[in-house]
C-alpha positions in Angstrom: -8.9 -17.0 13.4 -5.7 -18.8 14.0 -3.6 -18.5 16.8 -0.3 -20.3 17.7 0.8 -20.3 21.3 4.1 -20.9 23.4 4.1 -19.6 26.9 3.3 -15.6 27.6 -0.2 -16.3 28.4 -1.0 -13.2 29.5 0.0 -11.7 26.2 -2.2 -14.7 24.8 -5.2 -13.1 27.0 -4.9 -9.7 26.2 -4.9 -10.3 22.5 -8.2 -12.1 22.8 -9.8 -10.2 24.6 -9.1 -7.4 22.2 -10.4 -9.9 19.6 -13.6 -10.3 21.3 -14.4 -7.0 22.0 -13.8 -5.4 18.2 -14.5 -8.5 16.2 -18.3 -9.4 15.2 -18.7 -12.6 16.8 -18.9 -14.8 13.4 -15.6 -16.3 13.7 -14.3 -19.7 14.8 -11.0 -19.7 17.1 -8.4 -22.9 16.6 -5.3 -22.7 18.6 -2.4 -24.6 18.3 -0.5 -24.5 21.5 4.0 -25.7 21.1 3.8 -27.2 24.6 3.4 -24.1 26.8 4.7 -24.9 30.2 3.3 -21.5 32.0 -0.6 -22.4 32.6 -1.6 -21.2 28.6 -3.4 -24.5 28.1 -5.4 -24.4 31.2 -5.9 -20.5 30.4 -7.1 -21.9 26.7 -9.5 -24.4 28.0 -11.4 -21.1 29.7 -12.1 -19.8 26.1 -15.4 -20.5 25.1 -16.0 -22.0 21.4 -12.7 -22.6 21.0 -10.8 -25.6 19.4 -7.4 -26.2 20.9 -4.3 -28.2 19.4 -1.7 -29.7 21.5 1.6 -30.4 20.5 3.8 -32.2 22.9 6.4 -30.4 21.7 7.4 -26.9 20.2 7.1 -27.5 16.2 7.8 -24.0 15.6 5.5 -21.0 14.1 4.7 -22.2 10.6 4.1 -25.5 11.2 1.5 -24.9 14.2 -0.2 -22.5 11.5 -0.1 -25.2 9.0 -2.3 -27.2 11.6 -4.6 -25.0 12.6 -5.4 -24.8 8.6 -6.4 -28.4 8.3 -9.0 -27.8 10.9 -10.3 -24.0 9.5 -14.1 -24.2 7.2 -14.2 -20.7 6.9 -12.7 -19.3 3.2 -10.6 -16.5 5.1 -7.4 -17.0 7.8 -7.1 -14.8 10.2 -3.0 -15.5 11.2 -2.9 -13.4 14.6 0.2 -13.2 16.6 -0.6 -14.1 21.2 1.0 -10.4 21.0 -1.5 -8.9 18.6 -4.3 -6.1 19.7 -6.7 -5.7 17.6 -8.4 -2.1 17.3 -11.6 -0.8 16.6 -12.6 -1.5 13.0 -9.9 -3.5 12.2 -11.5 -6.6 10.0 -14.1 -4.8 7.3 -11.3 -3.1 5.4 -9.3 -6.1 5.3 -12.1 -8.5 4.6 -13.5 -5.5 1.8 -10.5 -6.6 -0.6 -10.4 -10.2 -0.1 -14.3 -10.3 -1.3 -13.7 -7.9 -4.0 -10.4 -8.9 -5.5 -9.7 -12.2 -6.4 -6.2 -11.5 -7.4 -5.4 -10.7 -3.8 -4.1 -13.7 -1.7 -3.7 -12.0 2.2 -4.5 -8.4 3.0 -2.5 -7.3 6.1 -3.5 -4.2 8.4 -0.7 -1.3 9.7 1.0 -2.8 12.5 1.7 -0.1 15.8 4.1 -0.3 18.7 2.5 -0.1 21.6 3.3 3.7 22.1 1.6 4.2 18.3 4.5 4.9 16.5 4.2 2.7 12.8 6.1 -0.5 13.3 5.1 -1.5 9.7 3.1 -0.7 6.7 4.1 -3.5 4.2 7.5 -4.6 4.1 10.2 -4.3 1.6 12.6 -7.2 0.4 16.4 -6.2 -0.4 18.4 -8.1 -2.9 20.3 -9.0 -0.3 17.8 -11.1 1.6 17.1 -8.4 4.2 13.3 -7.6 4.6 12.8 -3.5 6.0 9.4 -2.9 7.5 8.1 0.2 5.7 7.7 3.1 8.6 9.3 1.7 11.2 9.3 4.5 14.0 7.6 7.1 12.2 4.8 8.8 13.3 1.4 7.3 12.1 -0.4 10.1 11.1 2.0 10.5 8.0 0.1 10.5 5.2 3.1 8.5 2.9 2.3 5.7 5.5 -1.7 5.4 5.4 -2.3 5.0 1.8 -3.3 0.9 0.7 -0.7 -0.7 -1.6 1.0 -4.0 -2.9 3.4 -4.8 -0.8 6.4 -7.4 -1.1 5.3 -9.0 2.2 3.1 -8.4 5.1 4.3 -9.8 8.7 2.2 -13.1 9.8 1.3 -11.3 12.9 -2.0 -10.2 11.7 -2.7 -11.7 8.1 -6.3 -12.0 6.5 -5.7 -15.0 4.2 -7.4 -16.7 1.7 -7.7 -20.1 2.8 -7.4 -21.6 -1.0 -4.2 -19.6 -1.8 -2.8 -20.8 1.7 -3.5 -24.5 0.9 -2.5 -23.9 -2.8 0.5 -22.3 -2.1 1.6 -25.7 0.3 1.1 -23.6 3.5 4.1 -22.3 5.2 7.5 -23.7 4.5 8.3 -26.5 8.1 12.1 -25.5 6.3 12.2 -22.4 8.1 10.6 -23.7 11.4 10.7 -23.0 14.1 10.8 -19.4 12.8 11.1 -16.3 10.7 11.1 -15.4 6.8 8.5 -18.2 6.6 5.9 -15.5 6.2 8.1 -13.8 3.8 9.1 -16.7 1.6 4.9 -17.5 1.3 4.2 -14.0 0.3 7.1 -14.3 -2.5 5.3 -17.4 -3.9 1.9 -15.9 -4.1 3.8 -13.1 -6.1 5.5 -15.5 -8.2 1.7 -17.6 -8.6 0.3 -14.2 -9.9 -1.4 -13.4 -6.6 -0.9 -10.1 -5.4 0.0 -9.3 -1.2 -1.9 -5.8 0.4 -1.1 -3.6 3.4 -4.5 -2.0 3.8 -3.5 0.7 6.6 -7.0 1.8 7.1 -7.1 -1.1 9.5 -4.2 -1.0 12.8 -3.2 -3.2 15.5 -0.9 -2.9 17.8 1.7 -5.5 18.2 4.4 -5.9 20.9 6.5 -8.4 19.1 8.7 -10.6 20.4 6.4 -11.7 23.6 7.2 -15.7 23.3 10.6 -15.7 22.1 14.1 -13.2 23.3 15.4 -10.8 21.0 19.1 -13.2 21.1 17.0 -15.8 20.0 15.3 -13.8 17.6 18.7 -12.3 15.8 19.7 -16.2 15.9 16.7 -17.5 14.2 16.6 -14.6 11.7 20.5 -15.1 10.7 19.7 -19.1 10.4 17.0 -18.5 7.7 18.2 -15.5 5.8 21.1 -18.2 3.7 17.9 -20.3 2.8 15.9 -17.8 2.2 18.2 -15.9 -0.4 19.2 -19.4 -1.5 15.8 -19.8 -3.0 15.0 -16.4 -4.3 18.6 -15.8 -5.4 17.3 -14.9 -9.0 14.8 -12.9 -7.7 16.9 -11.0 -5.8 19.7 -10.4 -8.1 16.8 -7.9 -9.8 16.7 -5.5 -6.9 19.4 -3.1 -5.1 20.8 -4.1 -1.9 19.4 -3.0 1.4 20.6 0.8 2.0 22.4 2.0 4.9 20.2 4.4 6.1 16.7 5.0 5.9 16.3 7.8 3.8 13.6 8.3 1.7 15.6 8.9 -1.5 16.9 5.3 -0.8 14.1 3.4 0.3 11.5 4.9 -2.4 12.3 2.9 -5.0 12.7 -0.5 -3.4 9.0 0.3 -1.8 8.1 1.1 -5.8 9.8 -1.1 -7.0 6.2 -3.0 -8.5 4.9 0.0 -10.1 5.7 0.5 -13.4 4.2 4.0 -13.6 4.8 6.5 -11.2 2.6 9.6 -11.3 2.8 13.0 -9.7 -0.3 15.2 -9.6 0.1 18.6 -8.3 -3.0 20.9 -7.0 -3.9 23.4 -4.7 -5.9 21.3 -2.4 -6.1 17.4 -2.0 -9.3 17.1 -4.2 -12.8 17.3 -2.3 -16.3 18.9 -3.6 -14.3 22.4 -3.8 -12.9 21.0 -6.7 -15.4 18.1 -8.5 -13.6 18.1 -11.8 -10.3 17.3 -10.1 -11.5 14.9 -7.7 -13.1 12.8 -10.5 -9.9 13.1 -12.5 -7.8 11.9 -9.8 -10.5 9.1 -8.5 -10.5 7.9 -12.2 -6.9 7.7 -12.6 -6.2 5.5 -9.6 -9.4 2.9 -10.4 -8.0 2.7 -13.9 -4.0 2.6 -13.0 -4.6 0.6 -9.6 -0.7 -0.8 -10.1 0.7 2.7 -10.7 2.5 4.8 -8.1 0.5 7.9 -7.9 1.2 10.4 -5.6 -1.0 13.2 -4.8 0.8 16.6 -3.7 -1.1 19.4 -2.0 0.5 23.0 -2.2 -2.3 23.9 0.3 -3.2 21.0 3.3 -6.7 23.1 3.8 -8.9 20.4 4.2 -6.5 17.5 3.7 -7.3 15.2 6.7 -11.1 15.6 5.3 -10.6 14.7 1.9 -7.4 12.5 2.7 -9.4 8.9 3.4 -11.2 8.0 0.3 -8.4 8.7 -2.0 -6.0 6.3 0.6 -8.6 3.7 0.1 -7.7 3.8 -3.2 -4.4 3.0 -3.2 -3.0 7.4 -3.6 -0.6 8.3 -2.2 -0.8 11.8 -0.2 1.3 14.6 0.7 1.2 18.1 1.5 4.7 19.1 3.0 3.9 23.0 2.9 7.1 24.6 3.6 9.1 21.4 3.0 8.3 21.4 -0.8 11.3 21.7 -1.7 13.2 18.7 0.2 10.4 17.0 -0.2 10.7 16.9 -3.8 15.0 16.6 -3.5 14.3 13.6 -1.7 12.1 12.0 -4.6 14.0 13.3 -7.7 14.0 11.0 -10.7 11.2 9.3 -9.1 8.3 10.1 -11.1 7.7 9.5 -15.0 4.5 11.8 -15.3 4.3 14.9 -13.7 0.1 16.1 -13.9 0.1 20.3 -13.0 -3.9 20.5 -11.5 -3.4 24.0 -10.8 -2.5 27.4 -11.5 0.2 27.7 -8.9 1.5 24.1 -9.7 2.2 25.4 -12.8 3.5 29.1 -12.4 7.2 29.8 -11.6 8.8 29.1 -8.5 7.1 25.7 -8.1 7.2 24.7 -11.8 11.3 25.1 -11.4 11.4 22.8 -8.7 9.7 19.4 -10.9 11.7 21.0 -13.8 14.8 20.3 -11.5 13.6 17.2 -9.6 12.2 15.2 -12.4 13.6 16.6 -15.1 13.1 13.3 -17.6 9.0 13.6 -16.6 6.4 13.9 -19.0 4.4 17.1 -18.3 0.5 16.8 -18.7 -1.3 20.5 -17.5 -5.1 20.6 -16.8 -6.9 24.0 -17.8 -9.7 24.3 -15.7 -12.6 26.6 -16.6 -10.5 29.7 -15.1 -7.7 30.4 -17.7 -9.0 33.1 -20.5 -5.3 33.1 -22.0 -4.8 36.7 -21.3 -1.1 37.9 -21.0 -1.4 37.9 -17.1 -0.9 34.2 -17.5 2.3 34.2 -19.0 4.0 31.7 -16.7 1.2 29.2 -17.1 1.0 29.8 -21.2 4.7 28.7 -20.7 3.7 25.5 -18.6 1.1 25.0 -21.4 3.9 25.2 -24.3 6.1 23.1 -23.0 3.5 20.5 -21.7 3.4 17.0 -23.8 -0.2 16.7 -22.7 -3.0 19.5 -22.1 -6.6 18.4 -20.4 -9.3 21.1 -20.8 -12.5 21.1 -18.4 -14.0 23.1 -20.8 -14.6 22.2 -24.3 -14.6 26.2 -25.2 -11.0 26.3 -24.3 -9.5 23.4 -26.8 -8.4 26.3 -29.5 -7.2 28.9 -27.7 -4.9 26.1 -25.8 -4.3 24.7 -29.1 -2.7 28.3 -30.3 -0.5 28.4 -27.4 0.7 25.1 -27.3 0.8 23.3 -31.1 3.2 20.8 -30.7 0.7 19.6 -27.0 -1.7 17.1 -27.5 -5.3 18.4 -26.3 -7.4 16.5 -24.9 -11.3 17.7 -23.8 -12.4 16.3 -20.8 -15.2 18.2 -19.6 -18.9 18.5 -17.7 -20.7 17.6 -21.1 -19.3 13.8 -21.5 -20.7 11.0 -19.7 -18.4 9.3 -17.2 -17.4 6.3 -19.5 -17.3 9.0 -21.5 -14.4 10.9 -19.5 -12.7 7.0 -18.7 -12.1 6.6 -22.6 -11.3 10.1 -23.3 -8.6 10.2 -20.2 -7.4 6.4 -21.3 -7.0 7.7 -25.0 -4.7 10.5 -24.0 -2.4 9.1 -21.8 -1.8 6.2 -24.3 0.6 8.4 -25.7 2.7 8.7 -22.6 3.1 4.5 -22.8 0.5 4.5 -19.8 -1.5 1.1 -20.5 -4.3 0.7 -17.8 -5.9 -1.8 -15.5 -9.7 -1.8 -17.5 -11.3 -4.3 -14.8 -14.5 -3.0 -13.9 -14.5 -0.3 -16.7 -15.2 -2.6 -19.6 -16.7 0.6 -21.4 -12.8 1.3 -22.0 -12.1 -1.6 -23.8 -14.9 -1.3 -26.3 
């Protein structure tokens, strides 16, 4: 755990105590204190295990973290803000994706206000240097903000690190001292060293922000760094849209996708739980095997969504079930998607069906038939979902030539109860191939074979 102080000890005490009483005590604690002049040292000397750095002067944010490095064993960072509270169950799901991907250099929590409003899940980087953290004021329970992702950058208020990428990577920039875009500029060179940057949401703190330094001096700092900042990312920059006037989900969409080369709509009734096991597998299997895609999940029905919403965030889907608001909903995503996936019979029956027809009208339509359809003539509207579909899944083997005869120029693809799982991973893998999706087979070498 590193922690840099400068003055606002009694932010400094709150946030470890929070530490210490939702952390497993298997930690060490170095501070690195930019000559406090309000009592913090002699408040740091109370702390029991811990190893203190003085600096007779203020050397600024990234530099003190730089420090405290040199003196870590441990092979994760923990970079926590004096003006961070942690919350219960905060460090296994951040620590869960440093031990299981390697690709992953720092894994970052959802950051709260103090009134538990999102201050920022993941942050997004304009091509004009400005940096938007995702959510900002929104309400937390959202679903579209408590699904894990890539992110551009994650704020250095609360970063799980790991330790060789930090010391790799040179450590935060002393350019940029004494602070801001430091943590930004480190996250962009993991990116560009083929290390990848997480917001895992399933993990919150709650940070005040601000507590050593006034927000003047903060707008002066940030408008000092910003020219050297875009100074050495001008090419990468020049690649993405400028910051948008307004937050408005049509506008910020795509610079938070911006990563994700396939973006994937599934449709359904319900978010997918044991009501629906051939669904749920379906889904589970696409976002293990496409872990780099967008894929959103949208629920015509949120029966049961809170229940079945948190392994599918874990996995990286996102969630939504706007009820009513369908139709903005959609308006506000239009041309977003490049797959549309119809789950369900009303997903796929006029007036919904109209609405992706008119919102993402360049798609590519894939339909699963579950064991339900017979083809009889009741089913018009979804026989014309089927005909026009460039994909068609079957659950049921039976079904593959009666869907056949109402949709000849569909491929059809048999995915059903009978097949093993690897079985169902090659058989789902061979049929979107097609549709240009290539996916991630790590951890499914069966695919590959």
């Amino acid at each position: 755990m590193l922690m840099v102080t400068f003055n606002a000890w009694e932010w400094t005490e709150r946030a470890l105590a929070a530490l210490v009483e939702h952390t497993d005590p298997f930690y060490e604690l170095i501070v690195t204190d930019n000559a406090s002049e309000d009592g913090t040292l002699a408040g740091l000397e109370s702390v029991d295990g811990a190893t203190v750095l003085r600096n007779p002067t203020n050397l600024g944010f990234g530099p003190a973290v730089n420090q405290a490095a040199l003196h870590a064993r441990a092979p994760h960072l923990l970079l926590l803000n004096t003006d961070a509270l942690v919350q219960p169950g905060w460090l296994p799901p951040l620590r869960d994706i440093l031990d299981h991907e390697p690709d992953v250099a720092a894994v970052a929590p959802r950051l709260l206000h103090l009134d538990g409003t999102v201050q920022e899940a993941g942050s997004i980087v304009w091509g004009d240097g400005e940096v938007w953290p995702y959510g900002a004021g929104q309400q937390a329970d959202r679903p579209e903000f408590r699904f894990r992702r890539d992110v551009d950058y994650a704020s250095a208020a609360c970063l799980l690190v790991r330790r060789s990428a930090f010391v790799d990577a040179g450590g935060f920039d002393p350019a940029f001292a004494p602070a801001y875009y430091e943590d930004v500029d480190l996250c962009l060179r993991w990116w560009s060293q083929g290390l990848r940057v997480v917001c895992q949401p399933g993990s919150n703190v709650s940070h005040a922000g601000g507590a050593s330094t006034d927000r003047h001096r903060i707008a002066s700092l940030l408008a000092r760094n910003r020219p050297l900042f875009e100074s050495r990312w001008r090419r990468l920059l020049a690649r993405r849209p400028a910051a948008p006037a307004h937050w408005e989900p049509r506008d910020v969409l795509p610079g938070r996708d911006i990563r994700c080369a396939e973006r994937i709509l599934i449709v359904g009734d319900f978010v997918p739980d044991s009501r629906q096991p051939f669904l749920r597998r379906l889904v589970h299997d696409l976002g293990r095997l496409w872990p780099r895609a967008r894929i959103t999940h949208l629920a015509l029905d949120a029966d049961g969504a809170e229940e079945a919403a948190p392994p599918l965030l874990d996995l990286g889907i996102e969630l939504a079930w706007p009820g009513e608001e369908l139709e903005p909903w959609l308006g506000e995503r239009r041309h977003h998607y490049g797959v549309v996936v119809t789950t369900s019979f009303a997903a796929a029956m006029p007036p919904v069906r109209g609405l992706f027809l008119s919102t993402q009208p360049l798609a590519r339509s894939v339909v699963v038939v579950d064991g339900r359809f017979d083809g009889d003539a009741e089913d018009a509207g979804y026989r014309d979902s089927m005909a026009a579909a460039d994909l068609i899944v079957c659950a049921d083997r039976r079904q593959r030539g009666r869907v056949a005869g109402i949709a000849p120029s569909a491929e059809v693809t048999v995915i059903d109860g009978g097949m093993s799982e690897d079985e169902q991973r090659v058989a789902l893998v061979t049929a979107l191939a097609p549709l240009g999706m290539t996916p991630d087979v790590r951890g499914y070498g069966c695919v590959t074979g």
